[in-house]
N, C-alpha and C positions, 0 to 999 in steps of 0.2 A: 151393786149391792149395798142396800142402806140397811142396817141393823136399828130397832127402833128398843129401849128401854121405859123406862116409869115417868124418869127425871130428863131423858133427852136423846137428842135426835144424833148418832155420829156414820160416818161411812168407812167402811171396811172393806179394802182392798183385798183380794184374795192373792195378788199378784201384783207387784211393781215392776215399772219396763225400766229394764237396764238401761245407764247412758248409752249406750251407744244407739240402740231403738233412738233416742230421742234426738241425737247427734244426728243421724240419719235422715230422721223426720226434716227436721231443721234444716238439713242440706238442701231439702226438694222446695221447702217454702219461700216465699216472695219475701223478703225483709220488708219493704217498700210498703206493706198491709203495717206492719207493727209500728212503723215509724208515722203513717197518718194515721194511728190511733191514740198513738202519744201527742201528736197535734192537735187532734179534736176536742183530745181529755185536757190539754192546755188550757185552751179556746174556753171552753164549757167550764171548767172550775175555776179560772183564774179570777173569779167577778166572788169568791167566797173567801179572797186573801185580804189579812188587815192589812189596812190603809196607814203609813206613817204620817201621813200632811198632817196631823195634832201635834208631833213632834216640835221644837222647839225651831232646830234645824229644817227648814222646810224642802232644800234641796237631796234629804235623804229618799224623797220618794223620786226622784228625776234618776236616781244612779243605778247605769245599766253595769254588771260586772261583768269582765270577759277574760278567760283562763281555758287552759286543757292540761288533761291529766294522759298521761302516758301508759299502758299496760304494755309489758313485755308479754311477747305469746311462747304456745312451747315450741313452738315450728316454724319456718321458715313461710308462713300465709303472708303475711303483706309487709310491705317492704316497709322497715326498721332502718332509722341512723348508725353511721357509724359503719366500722369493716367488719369482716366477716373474721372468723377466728383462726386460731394457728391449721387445725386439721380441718379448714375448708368448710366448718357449718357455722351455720348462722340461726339465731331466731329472729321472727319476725315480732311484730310491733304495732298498736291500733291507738292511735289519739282521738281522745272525743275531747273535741269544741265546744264552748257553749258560753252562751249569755245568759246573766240572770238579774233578774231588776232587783234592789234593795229589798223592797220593801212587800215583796212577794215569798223570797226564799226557796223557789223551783226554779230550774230552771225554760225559759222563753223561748230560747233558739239553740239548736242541738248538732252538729255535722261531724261522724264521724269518721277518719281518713287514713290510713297508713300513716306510722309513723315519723316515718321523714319527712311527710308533708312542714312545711314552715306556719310557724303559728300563724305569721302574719297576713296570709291567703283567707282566714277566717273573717275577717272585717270586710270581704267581697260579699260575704252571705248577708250582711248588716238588714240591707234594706234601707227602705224609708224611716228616717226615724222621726220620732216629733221634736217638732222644735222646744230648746232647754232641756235635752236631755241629757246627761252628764255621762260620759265612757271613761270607764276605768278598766286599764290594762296593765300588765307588766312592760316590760323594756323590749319583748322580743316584739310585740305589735308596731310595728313602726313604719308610715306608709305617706310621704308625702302629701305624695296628689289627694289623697284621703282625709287628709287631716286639716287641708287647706278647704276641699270642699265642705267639710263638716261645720267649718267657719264660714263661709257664706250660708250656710243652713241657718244660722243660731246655736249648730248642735255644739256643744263644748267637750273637749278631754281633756283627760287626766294621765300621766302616762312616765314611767322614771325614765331618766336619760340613759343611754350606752355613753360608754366612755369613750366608743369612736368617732362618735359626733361631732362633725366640726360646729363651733358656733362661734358668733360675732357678737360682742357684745354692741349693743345701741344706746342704753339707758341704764342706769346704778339707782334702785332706788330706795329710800331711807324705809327703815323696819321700824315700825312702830312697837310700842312697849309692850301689847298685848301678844302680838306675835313673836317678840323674844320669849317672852317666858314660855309660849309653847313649843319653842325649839325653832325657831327661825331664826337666823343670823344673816340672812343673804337674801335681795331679790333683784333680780336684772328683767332685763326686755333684749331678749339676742335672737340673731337670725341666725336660723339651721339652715348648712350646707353649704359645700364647696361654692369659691366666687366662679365657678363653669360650670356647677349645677342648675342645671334649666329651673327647675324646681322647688323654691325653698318654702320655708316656716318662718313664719313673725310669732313668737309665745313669750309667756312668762318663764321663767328661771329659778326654781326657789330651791334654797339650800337649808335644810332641816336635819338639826342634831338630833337624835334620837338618845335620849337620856340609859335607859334600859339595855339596849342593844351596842348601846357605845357606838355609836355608826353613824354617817354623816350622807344624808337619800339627799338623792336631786330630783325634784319635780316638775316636766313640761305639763303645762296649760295653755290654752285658750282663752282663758277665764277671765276679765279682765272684773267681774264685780264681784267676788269673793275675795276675804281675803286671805292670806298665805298660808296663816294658821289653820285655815277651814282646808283648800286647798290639799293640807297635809293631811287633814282629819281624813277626809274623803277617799286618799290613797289607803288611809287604814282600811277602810272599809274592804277591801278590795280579799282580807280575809274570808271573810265572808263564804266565796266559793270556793276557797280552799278550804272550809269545814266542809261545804255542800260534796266537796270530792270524798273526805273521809270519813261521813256519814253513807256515801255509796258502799265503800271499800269495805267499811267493816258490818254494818246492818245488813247491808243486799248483794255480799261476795262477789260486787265488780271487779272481775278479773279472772272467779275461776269458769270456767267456761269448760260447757259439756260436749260441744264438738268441735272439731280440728280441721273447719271448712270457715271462710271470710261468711260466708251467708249465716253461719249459724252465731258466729261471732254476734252478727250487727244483730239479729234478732235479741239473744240476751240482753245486750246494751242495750237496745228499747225496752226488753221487758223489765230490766232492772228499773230504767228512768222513769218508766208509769205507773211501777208499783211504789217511788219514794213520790209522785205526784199524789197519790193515793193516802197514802202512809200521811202524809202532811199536812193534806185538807184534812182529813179523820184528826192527828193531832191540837188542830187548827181549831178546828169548830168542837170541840168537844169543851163545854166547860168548866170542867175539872182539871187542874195543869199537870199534863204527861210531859216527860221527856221522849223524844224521839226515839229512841234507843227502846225504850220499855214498850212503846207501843207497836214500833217492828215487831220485839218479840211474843206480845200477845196476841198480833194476829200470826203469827207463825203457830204458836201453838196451836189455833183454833182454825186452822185451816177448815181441817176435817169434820167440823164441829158446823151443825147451822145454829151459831147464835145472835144473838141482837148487840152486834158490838158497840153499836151507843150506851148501849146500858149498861155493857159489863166497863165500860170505861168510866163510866158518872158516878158508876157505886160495884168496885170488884168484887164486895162481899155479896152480891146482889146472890141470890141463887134461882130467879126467876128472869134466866138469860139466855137459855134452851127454846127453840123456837121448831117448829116441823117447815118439814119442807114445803117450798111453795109448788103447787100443782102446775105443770106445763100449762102456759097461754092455750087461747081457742084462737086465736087469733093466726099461729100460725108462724109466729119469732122464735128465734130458737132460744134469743137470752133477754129480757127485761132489766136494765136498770132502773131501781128507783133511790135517784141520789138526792141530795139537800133541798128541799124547797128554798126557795128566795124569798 
């Protein structure tokens, strides 16, 4: 039922389906469709992302970022870290994975597992990467065999130490004046792991004050042609997808979740992730400067509304933004997109 007015086109519900209708629905469907539609829409829009390489720093466009965000559930659906409580219940728990390249700001590679899963199982999903690509991770990523391979690649990480890490010092080497004043005081060359570990690491060692946070980060690399200060710079960056997590959290309520089935879970989680891939090419390509935040909200309100959201973005006063609806194809498709020319 579409009601048509003077100035525009909106649609009128006579009836909305309770969550549960929709929990239901969800239950019976394939997650597995929504998660290769978020792949496709990857694939397809990611050639519409600005480019850093004009940057000054030219290695901001090589760095991949890799982090998971944890959602406590209300029920006992996938297995959650940690014990169960005094009166015997427990809730579960869902981690989403994910990679996201600097210089992009979606995320590229997405997997997500039960709780308890170990971050560190994520860096099997890698893949091929291309050579000089820079991986940034926290402490819990931590994979020998992995990281030695990623060095016969070319590919380099980034990565803070754990404090249980055995290492050997090899090499002490002098810090130059410009990496003091960025907070370096320390770089060595040590090997990671016990002398009966089959397995070890040859990397860099960089010990960096952090002025602001009064803290003192340890930094393994690879790296051997940047230098310490940059190094550091690079683990900054690693921010990054932790805004990308609470840009999900509060714009597209990743977390509250309308049914209380794993299947219906993983669907929302895709359909959250497609709609801020969406949300961000739209922000992206729009020449007028939005904040993210403003622009969730405007298509939110205009869901129900066919209007021409290029326009009401480049000029909001616009009042010729009301558009009618498009006539069903002849052809036979049930849905036409027509997204950004190239």
């Amino acid at each position: 039922m579409a009601g048509f007015s003077n100035r525009f086109t909106t649609v009128n519900l006579a009836h909305i389906a309770p969550k549960s209708t929709l929990a239901d629905a969800n239950k019976r469907r394939n997650w597995q469709v929504f998660e290769a539609i978020f792949n496709a829409s990857y694939n397809h829009l990611k050639r519409f992302l600005p480019d850093s390489r004009t940057n000054n720093n030219e290695w901001l466009h090589k760095l991949l970022l890799i982090d998971s965000t944890t959602i406590t559930l209300f029920k006992d659906i996938l297995k959650a870290a940690g014990r169960s409580t005094a009166d015997g219940k427990r809730k579960g728990g869902v981690k989403v994975h994910l990679g996201m390249y600097l210089d992009e700001g979606i995320p590229s590679l997405v997997r997500i597992t039960p709780s308890a899963s170990h971050d560190a199982t994520f860096l099997n999903y890698l893949g091929r990467l291309t050579k000089g690509t820079i991986l940034v991770f926290d402490k819990a990523y931590v994979n020998f065999k992995l990281f030695n391979h990623w060095t016969r690649q070319g590919i380099h990480w980034v990565i803070r130490k754990k404090v249980w890490l055995v290492q050997t010092i090899i090499e002490e080497h002098n810090v130059s004046a410009q990496d003091q004043k960025a907070g370096v005081y320390r770089v060595q060359t040590v090997e990671l792991g016990h002398s009966t570990q089959k397995e070890k690491v040859l990397c860099r060692l960089i010990y960096f004050y952090d002025k602001e946070k009064n803290r003192v980060f340890k930094f393994m690399t690879n790296n051997e042609e940047l230098s310490a200060a940059e190094i550091a710079e690079i683990y900054k960056q690693r921010w990054q997808v932790e805004l990308l997590f609470k840009r999900l959290k509060q714009n597209l309520q990743l977390g509250d979740f309308l049914g209380d089935n794993e299947n219906a879970i993983r669907i929302q989680i895709w359909c959250n992730l497609l709609a801020d891939i969406l949300i961000a090419i739209t922000q992206k390509l729009t020449p007028r400067e939005w904040v993210y935040s403003n622009v969730a909200s405007i298509i939110r309100l205009h869901l129900m509304n066919y209007v021409d959201l290029r326009k009401l973005l480049l000029n909001p006063t616009c009042k010729d933004i009301f558009i009618d609806p498009m006539p069903p194809p002849k052809y036979g498709k049930q849905l036409v997109l027509e997204g950004f020319k190239s």
